[in-house]
N, C-alpha and C positions, 0 to 999 in steps of 0.2 A: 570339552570335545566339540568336534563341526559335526553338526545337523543339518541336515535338508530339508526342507520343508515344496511340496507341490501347492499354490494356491487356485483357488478358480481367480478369483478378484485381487489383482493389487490397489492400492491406492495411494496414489503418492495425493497426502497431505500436507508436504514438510517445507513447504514455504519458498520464497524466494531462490534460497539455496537448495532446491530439492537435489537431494541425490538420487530419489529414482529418476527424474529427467537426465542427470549425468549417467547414469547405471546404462539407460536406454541410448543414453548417446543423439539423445536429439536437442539439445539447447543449440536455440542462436547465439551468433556470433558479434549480432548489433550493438553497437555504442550508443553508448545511453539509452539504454533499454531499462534501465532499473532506477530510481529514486532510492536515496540514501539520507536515512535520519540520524540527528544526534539530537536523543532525547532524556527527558527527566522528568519523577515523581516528584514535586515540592509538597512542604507543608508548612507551618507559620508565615502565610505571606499575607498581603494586603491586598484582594482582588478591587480593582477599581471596578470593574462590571462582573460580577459574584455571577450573574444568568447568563452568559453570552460568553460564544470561544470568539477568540480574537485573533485575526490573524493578521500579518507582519509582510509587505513585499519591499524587497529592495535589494540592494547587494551584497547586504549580509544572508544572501538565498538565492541564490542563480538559479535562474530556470523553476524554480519553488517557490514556498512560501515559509514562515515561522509562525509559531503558533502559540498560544497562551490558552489549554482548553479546560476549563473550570472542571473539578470532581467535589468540592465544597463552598463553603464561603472562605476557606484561607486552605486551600489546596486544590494543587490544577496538573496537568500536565505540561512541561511546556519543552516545546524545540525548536529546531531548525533543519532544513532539508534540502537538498539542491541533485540535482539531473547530472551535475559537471565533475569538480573534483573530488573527490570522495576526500583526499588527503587534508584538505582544507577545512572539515566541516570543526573543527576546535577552533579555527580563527573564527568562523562564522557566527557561532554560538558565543565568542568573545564580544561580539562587534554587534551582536541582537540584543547580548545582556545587557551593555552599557548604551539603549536607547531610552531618554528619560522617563518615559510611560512604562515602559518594562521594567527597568531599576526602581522607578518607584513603589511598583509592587511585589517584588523580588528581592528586594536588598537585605531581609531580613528570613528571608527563606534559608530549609534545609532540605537537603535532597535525601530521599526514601530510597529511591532502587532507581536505577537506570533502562530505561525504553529505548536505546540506541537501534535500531537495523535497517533494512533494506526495504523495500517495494516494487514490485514490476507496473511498469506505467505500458508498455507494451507489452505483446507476448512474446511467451521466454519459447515457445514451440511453436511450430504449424500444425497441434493438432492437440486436442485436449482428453484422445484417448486412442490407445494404441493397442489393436488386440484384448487383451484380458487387465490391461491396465488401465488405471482412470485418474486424472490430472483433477484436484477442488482446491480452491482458496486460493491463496496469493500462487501457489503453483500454475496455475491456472491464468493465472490474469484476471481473476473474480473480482474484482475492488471498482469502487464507482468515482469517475472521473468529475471534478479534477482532486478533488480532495483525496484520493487513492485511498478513501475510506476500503479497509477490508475484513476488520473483525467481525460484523455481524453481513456482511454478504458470504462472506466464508464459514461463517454458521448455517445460514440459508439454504447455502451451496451445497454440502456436506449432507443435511438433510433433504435435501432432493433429490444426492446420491444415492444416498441410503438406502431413498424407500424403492429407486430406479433399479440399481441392484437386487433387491427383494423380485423385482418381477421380472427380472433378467434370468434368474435363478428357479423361480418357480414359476414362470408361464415361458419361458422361452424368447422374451423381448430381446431384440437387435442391440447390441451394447453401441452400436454405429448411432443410435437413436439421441446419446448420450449429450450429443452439442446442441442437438431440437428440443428436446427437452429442459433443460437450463433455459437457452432463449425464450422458451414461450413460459414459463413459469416466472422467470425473472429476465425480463427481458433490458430492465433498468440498467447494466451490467454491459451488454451491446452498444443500446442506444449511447452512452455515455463517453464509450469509447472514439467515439467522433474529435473529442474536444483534448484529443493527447497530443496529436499536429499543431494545435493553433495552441495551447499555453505549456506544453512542453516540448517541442520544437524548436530545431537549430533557428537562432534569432538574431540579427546583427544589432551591434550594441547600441547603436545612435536609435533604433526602437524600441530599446527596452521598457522605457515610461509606457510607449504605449499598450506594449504586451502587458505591463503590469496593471494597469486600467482596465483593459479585455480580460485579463483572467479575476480581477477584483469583481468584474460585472458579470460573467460566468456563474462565478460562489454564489 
């Protein structure tokens, strides 16, 4: 049967593809606004550097990077990402695996579970709370630039909603407060956002060495 429910607080948590941002009808319409992964759990591999994530620029990653990020001594996550085609990212991942530093630590790998999705490298709204609703995590644009790290700022994030809602509720706090608060709690998140222009930014091709040099010295 359909139920109704009245909430005081919504919270759209649900990631890149929020459907409360579509529900509310406020997503942009910007091109390449979002990062797109194709990614993988491995196990029985050979990590040449077991301590260290390693990352990968070149044209098997437009506008991104590829990745090799240790979770043991012989298992890692590894991918590839790019700004542009999303249709492309199986060629990509083709043309990453048969790089011989990669293949030689990968050639004997099994894949566990699949990490394929999205990322917003911009924001997906002009506003990260709309009346009684509240935008955290990748909904949000919470992720620290450039590595569009967002798991644990969207843990972060989530709990500084939390406890912001607690006093929105029981002392009467401005839910308007919602974006000053984040900034000055976490303001790593802001500051970071500076560096979206300059390494994932429309770029002509005869630069792309150098953008990929600029964003290797960025990391």
């Amino acid at each position: 049967k359909k139920l109704e429910f009245k909430a005081k607080f919504i919270v759209g948590a649900d990631g890149v593809n929020s459907k409360v941002i579509d529900c509310l009808g406020v997503r942009k319409k910007n091109v390449g606004i979002v990062g797109h992964v194709k990614s993988y759990e491995m196990k029985n591999i050979k990590l040449k550097y077991p301590e260290f994530e390693q990352l990968f620029l070149g044209k098997f990653a437009p506008g991104a990077y590829a990745y090799i990020f240790p979770l043991s001594q012989n298992s890692a996550n590894i991918g590839v990402g790019t700004v542009y085609n999303k249709d492309k990212l199986d060629k990509y991942l083709e043309e990453f695996l048969e790089i011989p530093l990669v293949k030689n630590q990968l050639q004997r790998g099994k894949i566990i579970s699949e990490k394929s999705g999205d990322a917003p490298i911009r924001d997906l709204t002009d506003r990260i709370v709309y009346g009684n609703v509240f935008l955290v995590g990748d909904a949000a644009n919470q992720n620290i630039k450039p590595f569009i790290e967002g798991i644990i700022p969207g843990m972060v994030c989530g709990n500084i909603l939390g406890n912001f809602l607690y006093e929105v509720a029981k002392k009467g706090d401005d839910p308007e407060n919602y974006p000053k608060i984040i900034e000055r709690m976490f303001g790593l998140i802001k500051d970071s956002q500076v560096y979206t222009d300059i390494v994932y930014g429309e770029i002509e091709e005869e630069t792309e060495t150098t953008k990929n040099v600029l964003m290797l010295g960025i990391m």
